[in-house]
N, C-alpha and C positions, 0 to 999 in steps of 0.2 A: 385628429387630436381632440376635437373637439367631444366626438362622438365616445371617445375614452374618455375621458372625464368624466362624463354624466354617467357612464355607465358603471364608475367607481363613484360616483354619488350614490347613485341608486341602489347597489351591491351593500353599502355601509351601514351596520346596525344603528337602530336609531340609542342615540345619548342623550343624558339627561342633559338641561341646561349646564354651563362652568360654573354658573356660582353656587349649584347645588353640589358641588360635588370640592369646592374649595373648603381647606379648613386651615384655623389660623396655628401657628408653629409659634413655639415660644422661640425667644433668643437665646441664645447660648449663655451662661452665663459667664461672665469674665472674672477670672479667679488671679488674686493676687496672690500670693504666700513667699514666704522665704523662711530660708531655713538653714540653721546654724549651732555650734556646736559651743555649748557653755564648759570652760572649766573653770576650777579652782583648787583650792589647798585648804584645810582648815576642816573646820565648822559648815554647811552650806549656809546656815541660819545668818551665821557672821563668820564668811572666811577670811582667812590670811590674806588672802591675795586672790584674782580672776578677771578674766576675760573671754568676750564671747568673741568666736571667731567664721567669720560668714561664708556660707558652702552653697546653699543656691538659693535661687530667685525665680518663680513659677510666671511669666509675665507675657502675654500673647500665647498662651497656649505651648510656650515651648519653655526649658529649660538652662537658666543664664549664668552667669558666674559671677555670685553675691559678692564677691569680694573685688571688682571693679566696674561693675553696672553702672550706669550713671554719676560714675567716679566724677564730682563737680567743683572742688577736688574729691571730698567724703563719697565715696558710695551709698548708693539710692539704700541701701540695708542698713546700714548705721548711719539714719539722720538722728540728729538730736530728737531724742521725744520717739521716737520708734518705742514699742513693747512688746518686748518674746516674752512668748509663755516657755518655764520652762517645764517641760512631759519627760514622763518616763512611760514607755510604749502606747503612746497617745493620750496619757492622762495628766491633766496639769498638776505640778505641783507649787506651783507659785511663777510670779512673774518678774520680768526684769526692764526695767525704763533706762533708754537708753541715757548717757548725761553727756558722754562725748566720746569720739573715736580720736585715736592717733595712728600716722603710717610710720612704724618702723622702720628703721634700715639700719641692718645689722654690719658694724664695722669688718672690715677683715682681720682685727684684733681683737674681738672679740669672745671673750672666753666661754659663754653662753652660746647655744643655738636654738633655731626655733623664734627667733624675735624679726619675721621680717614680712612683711604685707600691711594691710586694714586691719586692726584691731578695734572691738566694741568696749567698752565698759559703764556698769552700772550696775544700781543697787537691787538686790534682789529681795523680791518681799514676798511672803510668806502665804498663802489663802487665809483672807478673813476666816475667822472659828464660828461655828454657825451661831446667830443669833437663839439665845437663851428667853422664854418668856420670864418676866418677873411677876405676871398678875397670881394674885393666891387666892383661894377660895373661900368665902365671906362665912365668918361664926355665926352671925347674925341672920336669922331667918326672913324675909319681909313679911309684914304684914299687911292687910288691905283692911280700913277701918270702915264705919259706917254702913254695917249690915245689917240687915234685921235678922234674915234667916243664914247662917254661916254653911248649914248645908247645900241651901241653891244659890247657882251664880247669878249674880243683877249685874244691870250696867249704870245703875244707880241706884242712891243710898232710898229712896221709894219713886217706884215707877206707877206714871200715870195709867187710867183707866185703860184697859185694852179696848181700841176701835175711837176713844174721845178725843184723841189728835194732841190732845193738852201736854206740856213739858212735863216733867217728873215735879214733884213738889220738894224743897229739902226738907230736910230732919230740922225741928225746931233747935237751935242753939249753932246753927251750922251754917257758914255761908252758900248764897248761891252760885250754881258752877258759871263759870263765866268763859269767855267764848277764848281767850290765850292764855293757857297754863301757865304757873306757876313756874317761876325761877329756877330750875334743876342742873346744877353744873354738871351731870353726869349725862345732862339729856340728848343725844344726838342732833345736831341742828343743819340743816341746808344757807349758807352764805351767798346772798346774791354779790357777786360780783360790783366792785364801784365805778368799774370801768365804761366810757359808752358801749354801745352798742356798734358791732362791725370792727370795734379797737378792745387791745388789749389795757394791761393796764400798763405795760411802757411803750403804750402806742403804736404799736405797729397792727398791722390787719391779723383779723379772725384766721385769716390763710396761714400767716407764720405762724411754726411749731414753735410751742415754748423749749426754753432752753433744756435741752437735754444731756448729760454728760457721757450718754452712749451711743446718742446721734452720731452717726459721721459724715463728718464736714472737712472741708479742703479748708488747712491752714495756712493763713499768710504768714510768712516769715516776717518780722521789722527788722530795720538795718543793727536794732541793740542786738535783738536775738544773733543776727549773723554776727558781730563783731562778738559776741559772748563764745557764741560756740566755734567760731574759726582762730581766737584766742589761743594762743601760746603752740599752734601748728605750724611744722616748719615749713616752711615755704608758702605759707597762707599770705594772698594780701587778698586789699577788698574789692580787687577788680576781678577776682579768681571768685572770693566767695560769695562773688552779688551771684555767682550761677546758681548757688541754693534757692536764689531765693525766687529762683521761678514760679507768681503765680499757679499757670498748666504743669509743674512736674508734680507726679501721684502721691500720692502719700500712704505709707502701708501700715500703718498705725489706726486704733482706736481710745479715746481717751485728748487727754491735756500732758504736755512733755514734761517732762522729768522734771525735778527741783535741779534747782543751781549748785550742783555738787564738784567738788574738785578730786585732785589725784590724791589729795592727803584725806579724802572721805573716802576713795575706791583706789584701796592698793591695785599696781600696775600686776599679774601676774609675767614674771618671766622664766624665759628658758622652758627647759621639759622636765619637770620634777618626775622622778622616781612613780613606777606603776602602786606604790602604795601608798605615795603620796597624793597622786592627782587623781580627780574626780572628773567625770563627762558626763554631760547630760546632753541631751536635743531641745533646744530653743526649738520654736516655731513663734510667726508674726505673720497675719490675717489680715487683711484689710474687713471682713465679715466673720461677727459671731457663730463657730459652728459649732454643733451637738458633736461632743466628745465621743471619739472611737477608740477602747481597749482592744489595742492587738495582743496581750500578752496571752499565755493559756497556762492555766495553772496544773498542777500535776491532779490525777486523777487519785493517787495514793503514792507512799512510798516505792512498793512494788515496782510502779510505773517507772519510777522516776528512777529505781535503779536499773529495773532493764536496758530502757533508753538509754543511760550512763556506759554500761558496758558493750551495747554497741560502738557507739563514738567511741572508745576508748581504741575500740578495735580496729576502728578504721582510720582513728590518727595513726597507732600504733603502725599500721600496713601503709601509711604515704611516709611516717618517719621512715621505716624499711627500705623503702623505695628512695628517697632524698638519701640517705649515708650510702646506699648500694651504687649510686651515680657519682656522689661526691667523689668512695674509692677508687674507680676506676678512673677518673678525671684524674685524680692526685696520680695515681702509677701508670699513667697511659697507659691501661691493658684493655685487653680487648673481653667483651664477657666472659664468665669461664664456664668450660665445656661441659656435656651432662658427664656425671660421675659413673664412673666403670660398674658393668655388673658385679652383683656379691656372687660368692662361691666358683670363684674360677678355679682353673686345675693349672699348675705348672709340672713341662715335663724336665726331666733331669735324667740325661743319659739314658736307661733303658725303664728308670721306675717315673711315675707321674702320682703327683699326691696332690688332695684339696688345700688350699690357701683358704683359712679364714679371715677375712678382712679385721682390723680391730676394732673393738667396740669403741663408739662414735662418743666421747665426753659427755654429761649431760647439758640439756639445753642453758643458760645463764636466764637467771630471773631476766624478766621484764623491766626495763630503764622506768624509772617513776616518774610520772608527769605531775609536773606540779601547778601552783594555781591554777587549778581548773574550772573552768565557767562553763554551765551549761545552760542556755535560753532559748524556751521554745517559746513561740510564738503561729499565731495565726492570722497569716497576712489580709485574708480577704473573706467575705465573709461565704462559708461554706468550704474555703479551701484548706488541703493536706495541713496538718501541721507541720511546722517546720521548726528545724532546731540547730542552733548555733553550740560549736564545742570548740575552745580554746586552752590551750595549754602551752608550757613549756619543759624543757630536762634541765638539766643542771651541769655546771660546769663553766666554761668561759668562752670567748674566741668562737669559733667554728664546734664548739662544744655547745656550746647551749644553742639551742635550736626552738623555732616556735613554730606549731601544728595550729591549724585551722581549718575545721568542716562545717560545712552547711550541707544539712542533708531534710529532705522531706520524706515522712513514714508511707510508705503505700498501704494497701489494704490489707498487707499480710504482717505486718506492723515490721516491717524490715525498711532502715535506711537507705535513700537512695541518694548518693551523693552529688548536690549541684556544685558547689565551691571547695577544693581543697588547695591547700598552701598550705608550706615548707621552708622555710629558710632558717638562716642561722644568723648569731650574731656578728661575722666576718665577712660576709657577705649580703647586708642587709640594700645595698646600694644596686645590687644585683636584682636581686628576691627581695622588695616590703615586706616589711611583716603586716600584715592586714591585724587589726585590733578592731574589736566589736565596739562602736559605740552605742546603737540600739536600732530601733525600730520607728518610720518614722513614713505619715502621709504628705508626701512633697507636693504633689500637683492636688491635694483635696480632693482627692477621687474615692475615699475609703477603700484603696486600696494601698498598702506599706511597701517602701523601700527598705532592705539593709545597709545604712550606711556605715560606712566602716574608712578607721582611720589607715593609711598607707604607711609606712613610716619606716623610710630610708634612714639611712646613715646620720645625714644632718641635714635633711629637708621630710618634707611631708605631704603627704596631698590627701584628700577625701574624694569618695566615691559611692557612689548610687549602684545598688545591685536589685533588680525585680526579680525572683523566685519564680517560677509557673513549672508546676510538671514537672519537678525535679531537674529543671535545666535555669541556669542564671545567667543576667544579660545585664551587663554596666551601661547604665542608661546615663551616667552623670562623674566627671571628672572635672576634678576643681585644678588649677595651676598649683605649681610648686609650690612650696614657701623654703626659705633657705632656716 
């Protein structure tokens, strides 16, 4: 045994020392996000009515379900003082401070639906307008007085001998320069500090960061703050909401919380108003400032943008075909029906046989019109296919009105490839959701976008995370019902 060994010593190429060949790895970085879907009615500037409703939570590298994470009672997503930006395909367009959440719970006599989970609510503000300069450009020329010769530059009003070492002499009538200028409120100046030395000036060490408002820092809760924000929640007491006030629980916010705003400052949105009444957008809330990603792709020309158009049209039009060709047969229990007989057959009759022409076949019926139709292409990642969302409906009632849904990505040959279709109708929506586009959206902070989209039963709801790759899609992310 021995005699092996050494001779697998010996056989071993030589290596450099470990620590030449050790190099140090960063840590992974730990990403917090959540992410949530803002409605309203109105105005967005100042609406009627809204609220933000919580779909996920990016937290250990896995995917959680915002709307009872850290339910303390409140969900770790809607603490007081939380802020979503609200984006439309990764681009903000203003933010929202959280000021309080409440948990619904929908009676069973309830004439409304749609009111029952976590709900967020707060004000939404606007992005500051860019700062404008006001300095304007001086009428007044300067002048520099005490020259002899206005053609060559001096640095004084008469310079001593060249090589005699001596000061410049003044100009009779003219003070001498003295060694600290003169009074100039416009003069730039350096302030020493009155503070000691090693201390700031409210005392603390040269180490502490002055206060910063983008810093972030772990907020302590006080027991006012908890009695403010667990205020007028049912089933709140304050043995339930000291759990907020967990020192070690995270905080996914940057900034100072919301002002003290009530229900009669931020109408409640309720129920499911009408698709031309309500508005969706994508909330997002960071615990880290990141450099903004536009997933949207704008059309290259009209052209473009109607080809694209009359594809989808084509291929909603071919999954509606296919939805009413199933539905029929369901509804008359029959079985497919068979290929249709050859044309120009012969029937014989007694001893003559003559051609049969079939009759001519009615013309085809115009095309069913689709109406509101959305078409948004986007590009999820960067370098990848475009992709495009195509939604519609028909018209009618009941089992008549039907809603179409394609997600398709363009290959090389500019032909769609379809990753998501969906079909349902209004009669069967409990069956078949209708999938509704609410947009485009980076969950895990990877600059790569999910499609989230609303699901939307009969009288409950759910959202869902779809990743695109390759013309195939994968629901990475499913939230619970809501009734």
């Amino acid at each position: 045994m021995g005699g092996l060994l050494l001779c697998v010593a010996a056989s071993a190429p030589f290596h450099a020392p470990l620590w030449a060949q050790t190099h140090k790895v960063a840590a992974p970085e730990k990403v917090l996000r959540a992410v949530a879907v803002y409605e309203w009615t109105g105005d967005m500037a100042k609406p009627t009515a809204s609220r933000l409703i919580p779909v996920s939570l990016f937290i250990d590298g896995k995917l959680e379900d915002a709307g009872v994470y850290l339910a303390r009672p409140v969900p770790f997503a809607l603490d007081t003082g939380n802020v979503y930006e609200i984006d439309r395909a990764g681009v903000a367009l203003g933010t929202l401070d959280l000021a309080f959440a409440r948990h619904l719970v929908a009676p069973a006599t309830a004439t409304t639906t749609y009111d029952d989970g976590w709900f967020g609510y707060g004000k939404f503000v606007p992005p500051a307008p860019p700062k404008i300069s006001t300095l304007k450009p001086s009428k007044t020329l300067g002048v520099i007085n005490g020259l002899d010769d206005d053609d060559r530059p001096h640095f004084s009003a008469r310079s001593a001998q060249p090589g005699s070492g001596d000061a410049a002499t003044p100009t009779p009538g003219t003070s001498a320069p003295s060694d600290t200028p003169a009074d100039d409120p416009n003069r730039p100046t350096l302030h020493r500090s009155t503070s000691t030395s090693g201390q700031t000036a409210s005392g603390s060490s040269d180490n502490t960061p002055a206060n910063d408002p983008d810093r972030p820092t772990l907020r302590r809760h006080s027991p006012q703050d908890a009695d403010k924000s667990n205020s007028g929640q049912p089933g709140g007491s304050d043995a339930v909401a000291s759990l907020n006030d967990d020192p070690n629980r995270p905080l996914l916010h940057r900034g100072k919380p919301a002002a003290a705003l009530t229900e009669a400052d931020i109408p409640k949105l309720s129920g499911l108003p009408g698709d031309q009444d309500l508005h969706q957008l994508v909330a997002v809330s960071d615990a880290t400032n990141r450099t903004p990603h536009d997933f949207s792709r704008a059309w290259q020309d009209e052209n473009e943008h109607q080809a694209i158009l009359a594809k989808m049209q084509a291929a909603a039009r071919a999954q509606l075909a296919v939805y009413e060709a199933a539905d029929a047969r369901a509804a008359n229990h029959a079985p497919a029906p068979a290929a249709p007989a050859p044309t120009g057959t012969r029937m014989t009759t007694g001893k003559q046989t003559r051609a049969v022409t079939p009759p001519t076949p009615p013309p085809p019926a115009p095309p069913e019109p689709l109406l509101d139709e959305q078409l948004t292409g986007y590009t999820l990642s960067y370098g990848g296919a475009p992709t495009y969302v195509y939604s519609a409906h028909t018209d009618g009632l009941g089992a008549a009105l039907r809603f179409v849904t394609v997600v398709a990505q363009v290959d090389m040959d500019g032909e769609p490839e379809i990753a998501i279709k969906s079909v349902t109708d209004a009669a069967h929506l409990d069956r078949t959701p209708r999938m509704k586009l609410v947009d485009a959206v980076d969950a895990e902070a990877s600059n790569r976008a999910s499609l989230l989209f609303e699901l939307r039963a009969q009288n409950s709801r759910q959202f869902a995370l779809y990743r695109v790759i390759g013309a195939r899609a994968e629901q990475t992310f499913l939230t619970g019902s809501t009734q």
